[in-house]
C-alpha positions as CSV (number, residue, x, y, z in Angstrom):
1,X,-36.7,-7.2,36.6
2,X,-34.6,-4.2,37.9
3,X,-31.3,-5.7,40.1
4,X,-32.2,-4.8,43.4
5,X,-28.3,-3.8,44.3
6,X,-28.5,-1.0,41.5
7,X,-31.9,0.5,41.9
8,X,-30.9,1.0,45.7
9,X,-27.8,2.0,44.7
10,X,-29.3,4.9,41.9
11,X,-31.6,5.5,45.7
12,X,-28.9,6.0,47.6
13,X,-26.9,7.9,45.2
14,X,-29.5,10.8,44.3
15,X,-30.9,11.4,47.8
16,X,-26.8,11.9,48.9
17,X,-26.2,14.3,46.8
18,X,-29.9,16.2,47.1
19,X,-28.7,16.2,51.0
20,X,-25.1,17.1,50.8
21,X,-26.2,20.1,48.0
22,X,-28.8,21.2,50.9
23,X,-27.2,21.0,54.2
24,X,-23.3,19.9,53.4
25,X,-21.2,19.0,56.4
26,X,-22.6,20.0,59.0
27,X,-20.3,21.0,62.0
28,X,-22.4,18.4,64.7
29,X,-22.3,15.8,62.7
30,X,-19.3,13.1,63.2
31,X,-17.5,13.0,60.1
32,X,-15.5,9.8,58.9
33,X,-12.7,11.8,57.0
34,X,-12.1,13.2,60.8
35,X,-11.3,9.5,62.2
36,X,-9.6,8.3,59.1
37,X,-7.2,11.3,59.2
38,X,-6.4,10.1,63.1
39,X,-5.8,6.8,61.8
40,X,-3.5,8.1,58.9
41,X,-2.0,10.4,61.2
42,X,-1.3,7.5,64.1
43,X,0.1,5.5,61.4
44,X,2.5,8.2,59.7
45,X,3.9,8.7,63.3
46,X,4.1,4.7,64.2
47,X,6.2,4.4,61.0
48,X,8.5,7.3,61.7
49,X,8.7,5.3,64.6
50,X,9.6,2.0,63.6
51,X,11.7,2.7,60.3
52,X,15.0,4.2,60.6
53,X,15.8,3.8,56.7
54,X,14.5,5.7,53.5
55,X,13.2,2.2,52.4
56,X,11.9,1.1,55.5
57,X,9.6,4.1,55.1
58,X,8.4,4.2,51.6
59,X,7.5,0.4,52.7
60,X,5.2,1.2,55.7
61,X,3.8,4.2,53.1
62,X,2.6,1.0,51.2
63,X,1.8,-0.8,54.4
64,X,-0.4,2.6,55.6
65,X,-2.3,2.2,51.8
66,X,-3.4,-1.4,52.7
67,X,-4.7,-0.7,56.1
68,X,-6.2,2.4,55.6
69,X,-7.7,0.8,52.3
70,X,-8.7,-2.2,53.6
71,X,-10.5,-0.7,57.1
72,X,-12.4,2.0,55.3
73,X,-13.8,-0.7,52.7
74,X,-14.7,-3.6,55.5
75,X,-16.3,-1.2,57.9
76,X,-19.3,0.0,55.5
77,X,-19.3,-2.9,53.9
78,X,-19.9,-5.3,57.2
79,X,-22.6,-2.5,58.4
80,X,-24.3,-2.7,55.2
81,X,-24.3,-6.3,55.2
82,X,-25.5,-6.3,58.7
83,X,-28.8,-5.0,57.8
84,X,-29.1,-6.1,54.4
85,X,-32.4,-7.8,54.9
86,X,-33.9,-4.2,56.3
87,X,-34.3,-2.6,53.0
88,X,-35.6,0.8,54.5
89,X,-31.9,0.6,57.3
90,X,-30.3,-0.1,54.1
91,X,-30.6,2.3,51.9
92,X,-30.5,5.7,54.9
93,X,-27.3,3.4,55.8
94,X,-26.0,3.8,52.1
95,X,-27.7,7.2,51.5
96,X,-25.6,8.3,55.0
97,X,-22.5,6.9,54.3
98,X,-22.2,8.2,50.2
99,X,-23.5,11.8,51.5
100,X,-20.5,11.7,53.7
101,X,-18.0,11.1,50.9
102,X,-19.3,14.2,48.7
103,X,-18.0,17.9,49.4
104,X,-19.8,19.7,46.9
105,X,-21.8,22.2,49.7
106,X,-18.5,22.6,52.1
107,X,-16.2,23.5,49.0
108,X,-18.6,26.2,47.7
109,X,-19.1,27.5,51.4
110,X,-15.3,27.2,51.9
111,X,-14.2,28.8,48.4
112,X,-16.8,31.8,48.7
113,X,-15.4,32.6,52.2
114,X,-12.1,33.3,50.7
115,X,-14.4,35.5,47.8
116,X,-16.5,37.6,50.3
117,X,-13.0,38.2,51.9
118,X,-11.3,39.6,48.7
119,X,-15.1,41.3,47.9
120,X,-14.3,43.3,51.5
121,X,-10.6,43.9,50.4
122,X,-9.5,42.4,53.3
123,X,-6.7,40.4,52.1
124,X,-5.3,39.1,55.5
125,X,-8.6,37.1,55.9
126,X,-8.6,36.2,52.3
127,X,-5.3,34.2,53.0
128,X,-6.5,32.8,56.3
129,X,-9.4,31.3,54.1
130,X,-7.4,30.4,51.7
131,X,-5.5,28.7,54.1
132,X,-8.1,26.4,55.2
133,X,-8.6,24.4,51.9
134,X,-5.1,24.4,50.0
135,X,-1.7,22.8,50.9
136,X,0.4,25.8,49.6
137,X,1.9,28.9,51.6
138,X,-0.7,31.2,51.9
139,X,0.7,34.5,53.8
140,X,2.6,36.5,50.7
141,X,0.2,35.6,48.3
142,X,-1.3,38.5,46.2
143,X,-4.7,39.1,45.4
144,X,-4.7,37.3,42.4
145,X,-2.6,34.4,43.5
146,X,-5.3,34.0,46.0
147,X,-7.9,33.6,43.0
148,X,-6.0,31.2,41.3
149,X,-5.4,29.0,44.1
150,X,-9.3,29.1,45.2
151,X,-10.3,28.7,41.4
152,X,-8.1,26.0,41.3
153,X,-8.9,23.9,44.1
154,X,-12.5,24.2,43.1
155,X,-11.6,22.5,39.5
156,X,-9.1,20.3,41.2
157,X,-11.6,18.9,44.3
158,X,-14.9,18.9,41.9
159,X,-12.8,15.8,40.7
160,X,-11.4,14.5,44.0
161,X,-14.2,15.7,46.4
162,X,-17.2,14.8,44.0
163,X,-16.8,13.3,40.6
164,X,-14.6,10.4,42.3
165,X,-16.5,9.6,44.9
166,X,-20.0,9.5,42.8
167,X,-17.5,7.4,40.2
168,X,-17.0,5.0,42.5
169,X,-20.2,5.0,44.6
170,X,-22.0,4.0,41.1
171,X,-19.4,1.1,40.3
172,X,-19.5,-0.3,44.2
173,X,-21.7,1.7,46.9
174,X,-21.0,3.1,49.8
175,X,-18.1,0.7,50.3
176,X,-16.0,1.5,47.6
177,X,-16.6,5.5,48.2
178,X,-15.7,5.4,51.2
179,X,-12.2,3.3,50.5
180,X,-12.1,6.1,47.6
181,X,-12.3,8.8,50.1
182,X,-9.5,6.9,52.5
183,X,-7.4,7.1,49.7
184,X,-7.6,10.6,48.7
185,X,-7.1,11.7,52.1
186,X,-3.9,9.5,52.5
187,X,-2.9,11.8,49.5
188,X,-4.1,15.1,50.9
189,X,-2.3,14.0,53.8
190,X,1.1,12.4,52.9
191,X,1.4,12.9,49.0
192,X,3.7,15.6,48.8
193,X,7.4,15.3,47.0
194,X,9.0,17.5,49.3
195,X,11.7,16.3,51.9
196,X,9.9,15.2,54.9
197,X,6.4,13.2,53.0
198,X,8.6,12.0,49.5
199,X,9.1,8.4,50.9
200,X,6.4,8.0,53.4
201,X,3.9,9.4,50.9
202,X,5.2,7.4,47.8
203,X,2.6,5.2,47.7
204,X,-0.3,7.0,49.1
205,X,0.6,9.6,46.1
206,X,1.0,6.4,43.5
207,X,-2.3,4.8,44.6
208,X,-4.4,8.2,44.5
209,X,-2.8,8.7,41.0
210,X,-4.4,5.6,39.5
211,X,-7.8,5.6,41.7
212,X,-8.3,9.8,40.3
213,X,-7.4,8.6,36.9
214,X,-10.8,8.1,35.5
215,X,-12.8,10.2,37.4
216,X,-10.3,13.5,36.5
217,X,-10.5,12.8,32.9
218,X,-14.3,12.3,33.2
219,X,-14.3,15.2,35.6
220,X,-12.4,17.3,32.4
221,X,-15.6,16.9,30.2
222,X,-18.6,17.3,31.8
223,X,-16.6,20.5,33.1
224,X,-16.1,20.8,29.0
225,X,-20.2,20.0,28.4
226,X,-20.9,22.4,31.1
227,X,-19.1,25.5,30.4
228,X,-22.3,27.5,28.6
229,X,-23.0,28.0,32.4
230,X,-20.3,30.4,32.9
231,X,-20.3,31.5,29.0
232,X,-18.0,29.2,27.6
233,X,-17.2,26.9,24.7
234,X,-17.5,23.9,24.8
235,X,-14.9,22.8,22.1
236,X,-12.5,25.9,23.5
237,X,-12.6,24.4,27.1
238,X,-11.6,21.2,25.2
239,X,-9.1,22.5,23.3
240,X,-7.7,23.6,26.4
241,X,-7.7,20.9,28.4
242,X,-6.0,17.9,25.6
243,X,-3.3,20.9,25.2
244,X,-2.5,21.3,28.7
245,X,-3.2,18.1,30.2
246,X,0.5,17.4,31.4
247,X,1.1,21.1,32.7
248,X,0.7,19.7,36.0
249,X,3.0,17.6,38.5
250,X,-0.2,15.0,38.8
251,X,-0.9,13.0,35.8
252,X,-4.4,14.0,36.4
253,X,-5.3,17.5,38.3
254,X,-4.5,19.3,35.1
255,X,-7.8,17.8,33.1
256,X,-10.4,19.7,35.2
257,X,-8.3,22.9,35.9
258,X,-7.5,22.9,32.3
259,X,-11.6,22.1,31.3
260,X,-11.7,25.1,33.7
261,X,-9.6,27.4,32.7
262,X,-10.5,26.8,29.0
263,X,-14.4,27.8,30.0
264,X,-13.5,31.5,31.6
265,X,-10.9,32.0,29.8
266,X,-8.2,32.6,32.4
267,X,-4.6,31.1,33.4
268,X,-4.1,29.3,36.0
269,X,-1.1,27.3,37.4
270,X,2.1,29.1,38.2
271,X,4.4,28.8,41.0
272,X,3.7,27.7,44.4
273,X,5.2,27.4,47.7
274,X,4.7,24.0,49.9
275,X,5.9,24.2,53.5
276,X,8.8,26.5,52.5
277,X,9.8,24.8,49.1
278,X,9.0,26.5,45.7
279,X,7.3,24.6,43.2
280,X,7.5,25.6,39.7
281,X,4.2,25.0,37.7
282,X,4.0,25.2,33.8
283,X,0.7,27.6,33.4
284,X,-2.7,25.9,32.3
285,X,-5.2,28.1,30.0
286,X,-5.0,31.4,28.5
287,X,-5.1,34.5,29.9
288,X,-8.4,35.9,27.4
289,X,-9.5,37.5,30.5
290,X,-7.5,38.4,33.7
291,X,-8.4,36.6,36.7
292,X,-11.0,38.6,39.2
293,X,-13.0,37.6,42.3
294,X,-15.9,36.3,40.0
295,X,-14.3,33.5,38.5
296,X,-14.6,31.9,41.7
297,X,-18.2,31.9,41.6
298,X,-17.9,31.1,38.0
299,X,-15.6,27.6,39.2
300,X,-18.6,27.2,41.8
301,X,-21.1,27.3,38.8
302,X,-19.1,24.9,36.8
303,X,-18.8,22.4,40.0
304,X,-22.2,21.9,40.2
305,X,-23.3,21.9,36.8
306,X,-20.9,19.1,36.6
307,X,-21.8,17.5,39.0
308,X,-25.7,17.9,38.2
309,X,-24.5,16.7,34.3
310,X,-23.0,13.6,36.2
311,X,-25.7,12.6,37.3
312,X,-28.3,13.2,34.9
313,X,-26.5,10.9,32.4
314,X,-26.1,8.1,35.4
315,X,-29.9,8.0,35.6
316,X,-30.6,8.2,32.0
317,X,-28.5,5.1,31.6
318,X,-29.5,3.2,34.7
319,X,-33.2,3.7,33.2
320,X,-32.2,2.3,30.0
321,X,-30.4,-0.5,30.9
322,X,-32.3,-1.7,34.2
323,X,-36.1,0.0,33.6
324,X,-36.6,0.9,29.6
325,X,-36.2,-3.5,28.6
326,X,-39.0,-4.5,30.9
327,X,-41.1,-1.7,30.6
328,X,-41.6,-2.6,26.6
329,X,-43.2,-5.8,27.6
């Protein structure tokens, strides 16, 4: 007999991602990231507050991990539980709350914004666009710089804003997605090693590090299986990504740009700037071709074909283990 907990679960799963690749994030609807950002927010403040040492802060950036953990695991997870015994509540309560954890939709809408700007040659808006969906100094970027940075946040979110959360969704539900997605944005938030986050943001960055660690390197090779889509090679984008898998300050962001990269065959990585401080980047990929407007369609292309990949081999094996035993009887 199929468990109960992973058919819904498969349900809940597929119908999320059919209605986040169909209608996204909508702009009416009340998004959980927005409230978990206030709490992290409240919290970064409150211990800025409260601490008046270097240590004292790095502690509460442990402290805000637990909380914000912990709140965005038990909140899903008591609503779920709530109406456990109304199977139809259920699953548009699990189908709801993964579909809110996946960005596949608002990173395509928000990385092709930044493409029809540079399409128009109007840079300015290209770097207001930009601005939107990466942490780095925008305003001197060049045309190209701009193309890297949207290319690269594709590859890096299709882990962070996809991959991840379906990871987790599979092993745990809606629960463990969402705490997923509190964690991430703890990072996106506070993880940065420059003066003002690099104790508060210790842990968040620590934590995100070891819950990305899977899903980036499973991110890295369904980008790999995927790259026909955009004319690639498989065993090139490979290649690629094992060679320049540490060219990246995060132990993991450098498996899908590197899959990436390795697919067009472009360069990315490079210097950056991050609220006035310069970064310096090793590069990841080669420059085969140089970098033009199109790749970022072409990062689109791979994101979803990824993503589609994903979960075509999730249902194939849910079948066999949970359907394909009882149905030879």
């Amino acid at each position: 007999m199929i468990t109960s907990f992973f058919a819904i679960n498969a349900i809940s799963i597929l119908l999320a991602v059919i209605i986040d690749w169909i209608i996204g994030d909508p702009i009416w609807f009340p998004h959980p990231i927005i409230y978990i950002g206030k709490l992290i927010a409240f919290l970064d403040k409150k211990g800025r507050k409260l601490c008046k040492t270097d240590k004292g802060i790095k502690a509460f950036g442990g402290f805000i991990v637990i909380t914000v953990a912990a709140i965005t695991f038990i909140i899903p997870f008591a609503i779920l539980m709530l109406v456990k015994q109304i199977t139809w509540l259920y699953i548009v309560l699990n189908v709801l709350i993964i579909w809110t954890t996946l960005a596949a939709k608002c990173l395509s809408e928000e990385a092709k914004k930044v493409y029809y700007a540079l399409r128009n040659k109007d840079l300015d808006d290209a770097r207001i666009k930009l601005s939107y969906i990466v942490g780095r100094d925008t305003k001197e970027l060049t045309d190209k710089e701009i193309i890297r940075a949207d290319v690269e946040t594709v590859a890096e979110n299709t882990a962070d804003g996809i991959i991840a959360p379906l990871f987790y969704a599979i092993i745990g539900g809606a629960p463990l997605a969402m705490m997923y997605k509190g964690i991430n944005t703890m990072d996106s938030m506070l993880g940065y090693m420059n003066e003002k986050y690099r104790h508060i943001g210790f842990f968040p960055a620590k934590v995100d590090d070891v819950f990305n660690f899977i899903p980036a390197r499973v991110t890295g090779l369904l980008i790999c299986m995927v790259s026909f889509v955009v004319k690639g090679n498989i065993f090139t984008s490979f290649k690629i990504m094992i060679r320049d898998r540490k060219n990246h300050k995060s132990p993991n962001c450098a498996y899908p740009e590197g899959a990436a990269a390795g697919a067009m065959g472009v360069q990315l990585g490079g210097t950056n700037v991050y609220f006035g401080e310069v970064v310096y980047k090793p590069t990841i990929g080669d420059k085969v071709k140089e970098l033009s407007f199109e790749h970022i369609n072409d990062s689109i292309k791979l994101m979803y074909a990824a993503e589609a990949l994903m979960m075509v081999l999730y249902l194939i094996v849910f079948w066999v283990i949970n359907v394909l035993p009882y149905s030879c009887f």
